[in-house]
N, C-alpha and C positions, 0 to 999 in steps of 0.2 A: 837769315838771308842765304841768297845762292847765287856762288856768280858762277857765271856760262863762260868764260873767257880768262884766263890766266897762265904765264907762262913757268910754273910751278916746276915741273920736270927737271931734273939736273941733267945739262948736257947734251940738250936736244937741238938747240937754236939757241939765241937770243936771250933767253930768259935764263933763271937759276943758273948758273956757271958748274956748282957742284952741290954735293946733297945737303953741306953744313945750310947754304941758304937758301936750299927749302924746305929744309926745317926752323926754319926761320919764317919763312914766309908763312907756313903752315901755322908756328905757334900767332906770328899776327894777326892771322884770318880767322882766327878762336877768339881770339880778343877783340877783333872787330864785332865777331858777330855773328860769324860766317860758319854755316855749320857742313854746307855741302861746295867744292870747289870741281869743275869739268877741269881739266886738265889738257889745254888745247895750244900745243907747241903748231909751229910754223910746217907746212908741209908745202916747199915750196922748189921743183926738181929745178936743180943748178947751184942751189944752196942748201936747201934744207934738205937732207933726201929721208922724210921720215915714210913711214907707212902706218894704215891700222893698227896691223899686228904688233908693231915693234912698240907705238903708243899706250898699245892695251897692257903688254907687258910691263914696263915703265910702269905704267900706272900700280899694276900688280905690287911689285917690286917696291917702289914709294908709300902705299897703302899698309904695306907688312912692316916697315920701320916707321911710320909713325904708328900703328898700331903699339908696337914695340916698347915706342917711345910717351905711351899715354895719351898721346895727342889727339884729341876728339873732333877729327877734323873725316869725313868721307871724301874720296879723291872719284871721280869716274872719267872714263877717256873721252876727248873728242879731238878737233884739231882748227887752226885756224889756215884751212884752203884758201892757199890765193887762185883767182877765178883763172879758169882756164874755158875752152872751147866743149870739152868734151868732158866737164865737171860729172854728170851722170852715170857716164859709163865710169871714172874712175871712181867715186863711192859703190857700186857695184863691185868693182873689182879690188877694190882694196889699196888703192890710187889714195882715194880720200878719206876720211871719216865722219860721220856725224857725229850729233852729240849724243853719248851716251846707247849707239846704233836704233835713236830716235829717227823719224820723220825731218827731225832738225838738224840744219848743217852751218855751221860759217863759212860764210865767204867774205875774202878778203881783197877788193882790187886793186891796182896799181895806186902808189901814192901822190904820183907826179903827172899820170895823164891817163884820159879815159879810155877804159879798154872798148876795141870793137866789138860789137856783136852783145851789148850788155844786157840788155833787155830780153836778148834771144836766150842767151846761157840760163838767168832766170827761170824765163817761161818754160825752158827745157826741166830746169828741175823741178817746178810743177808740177809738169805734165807726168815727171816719174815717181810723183807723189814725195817728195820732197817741201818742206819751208823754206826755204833760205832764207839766211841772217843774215843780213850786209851788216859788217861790221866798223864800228867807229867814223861813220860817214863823215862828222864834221870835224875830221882832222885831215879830210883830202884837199889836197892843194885846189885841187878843181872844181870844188863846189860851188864857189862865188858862181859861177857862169851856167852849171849845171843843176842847181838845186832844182828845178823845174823836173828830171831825170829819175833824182832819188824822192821824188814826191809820184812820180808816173809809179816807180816800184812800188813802193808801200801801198799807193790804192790799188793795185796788183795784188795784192799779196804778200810781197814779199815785207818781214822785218826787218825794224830798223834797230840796234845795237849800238848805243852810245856809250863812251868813257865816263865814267864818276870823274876822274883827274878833270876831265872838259871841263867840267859845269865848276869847276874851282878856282879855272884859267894857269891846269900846270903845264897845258900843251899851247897855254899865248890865248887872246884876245880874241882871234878869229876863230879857235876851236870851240873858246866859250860861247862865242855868237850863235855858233849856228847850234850846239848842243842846244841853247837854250831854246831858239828857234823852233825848235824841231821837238822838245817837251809843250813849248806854248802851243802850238797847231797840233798835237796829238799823233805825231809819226813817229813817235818817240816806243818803242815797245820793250825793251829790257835793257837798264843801265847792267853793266861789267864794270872788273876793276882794268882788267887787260895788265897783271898785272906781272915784272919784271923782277924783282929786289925787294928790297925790306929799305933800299933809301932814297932810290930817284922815284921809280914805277913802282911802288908798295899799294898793299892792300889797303882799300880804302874806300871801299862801298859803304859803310856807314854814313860816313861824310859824304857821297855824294847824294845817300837817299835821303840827309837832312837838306843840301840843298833844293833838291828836287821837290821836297815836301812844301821849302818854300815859296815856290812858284806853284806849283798846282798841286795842293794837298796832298794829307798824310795817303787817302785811300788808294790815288794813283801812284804816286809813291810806293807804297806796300807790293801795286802788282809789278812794279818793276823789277823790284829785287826779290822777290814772293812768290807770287799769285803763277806769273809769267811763267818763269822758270821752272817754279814744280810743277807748272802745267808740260812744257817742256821733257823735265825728267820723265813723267808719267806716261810721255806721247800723245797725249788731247788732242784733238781736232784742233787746230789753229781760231775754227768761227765757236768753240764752246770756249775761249776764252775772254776775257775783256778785251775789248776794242782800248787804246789808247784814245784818252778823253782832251781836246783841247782846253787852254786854262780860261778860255772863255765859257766854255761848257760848266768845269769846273766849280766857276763861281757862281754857277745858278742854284748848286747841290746843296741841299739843306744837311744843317751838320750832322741833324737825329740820324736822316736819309744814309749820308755816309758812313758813320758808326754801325748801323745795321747790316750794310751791304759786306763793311769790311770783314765782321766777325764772321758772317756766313762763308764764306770766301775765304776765309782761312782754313775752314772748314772742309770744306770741297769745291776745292777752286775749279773742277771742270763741269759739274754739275749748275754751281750755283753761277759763274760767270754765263752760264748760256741766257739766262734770263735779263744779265746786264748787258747783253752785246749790242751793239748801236747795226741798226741794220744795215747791209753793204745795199751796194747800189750800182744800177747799169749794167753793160758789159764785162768792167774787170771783178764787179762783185759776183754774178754768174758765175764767172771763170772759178773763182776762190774758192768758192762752196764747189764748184765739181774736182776741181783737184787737189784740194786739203782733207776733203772728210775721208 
């Protein structure tokens, strides 16, 4: 597995405090299962004041003592952007990072209220050949009234990034609702662990891709934690990858069907997903295909 989202770093933000526990975090991510972790601290000016550079190094630096340390775990940088106005220009300049200096970036918005202009920042990053990942949508306070919003994105374009913790109910009731929501209708496109500590926010993408299996099979499952993300590391096209499959889809797939698909696709998930993509459609599908390939 691969997670795209975790706050690993010691002493950058929010996450690991210092390096004992993330080598902590690191040996639980081996034991989860987890063989590649992005390394995406908060870049957020007034509080976090990280940048590129100083993350790539971090990275460096962390990557040579678990080296060190035996630990079989590959660290690469990216960062969790909270959205700003002029997100484009600062990935250019070194303001933001993406993942792994992929096509792919996270974005992070406000927790408590919708930012202005959301749609626009988006489409901006499109247009500069960017994916955007909105990250952890259904743990915003605001989506009861918005979810119509982060459903506009996604048939846009843009990814959608859920918590494993959601789909368990360790962020409450209403963050499991709408994660699960949002696997059932297929806007669901790479679970994270997002992850903090080794004991409130721990690694724990296994458990989420078993819950997720259990709602819409092992195969969608796979490309969550899988397919997706080393599609991601690799930088693929966004349309040569799997389209995220609603669990009504889902249950039409015969088992032989998904056993076949799976193994290929583990294989070369950017090749062989082009054949499985579910074809976009109208206006924002247009859009997609001109500004992802």
């Amino acid at each position: 597995m691969i997670d795209l989202h975790c706050h690993i770093l010691p002493g950058l933000d929010d996450g690991a405090p210092d390096l004992a526990t993330s080598l902590e975090m690191a040996r639980a991510f081996v034991a989860d299962g987890v063989s590649v972790v992005v390394c995406t601290p908060h870049i957020l000016p007034g509080l976090y004041h990280n940048t590129a550079d100083g993350i790539r190094a971090a990275v460096t630096e962390l990557q040579a003592v678990l080296d060190r340390e035996g630990i079989p775990l590959r660290l690469l940088p990216g960062a969790d952007n909270h959205i700003a106005p002029d997100c484009a220009a600062q990935l250019r300049n070194g303001q933001m990072l993406a993942i792994a200096d992929t096509r792919y970036v996270l974005i992070e918005p406000p927790h408590h209220v919708v930012p202005q202009r959301m749609e626009a920042v988006f489409f901006d990053l499109q247009v500069a050949g960017y994916v955007p990942i909105l990250t952890h949508p259904e743990r915003l306070r605001w989506i009861d009234s918005q979810y119509d919003l982060i459903r506009r994105l996604a048939d846009a374009g843009v990814w959608i990034q859920i918590t494993a913790g959601s789909l368990a109910g360790s962020f409450g009731s209403r963050a499991q609702y709408w994660a699960e929501r949002m696997l059932d209708e297929g806007y669901a496109h790479v679970l994270a662990t997002d992850a903090h500590d080794v004991r409130i926010r721990k690694p724990d993408l296994s458990r989420g891709w078993d819950l997720a299996a259990r709602r819409i099979g092992k195969e969608e499952a796979h490309h969550l934690v899988s397919t997706r993300p080393k599609g991601v590391l690799d930088n693929c096209s966004s349309v040569d990858l799997p389209h995220p499959q609603s669990r009504h889809h889902q249950r039409l797939r015969h088992d032989g069907a998904e056993s076949a698909g799976l193994e290929s696709e583990k294989a070369e998930p950017c090749r062989a997903a082009a054949s499985n993509h579910r074809g976009v459609r109208g206006l924002a599908g247009r859009l997609r295909r001109l500004l992802t390939e």
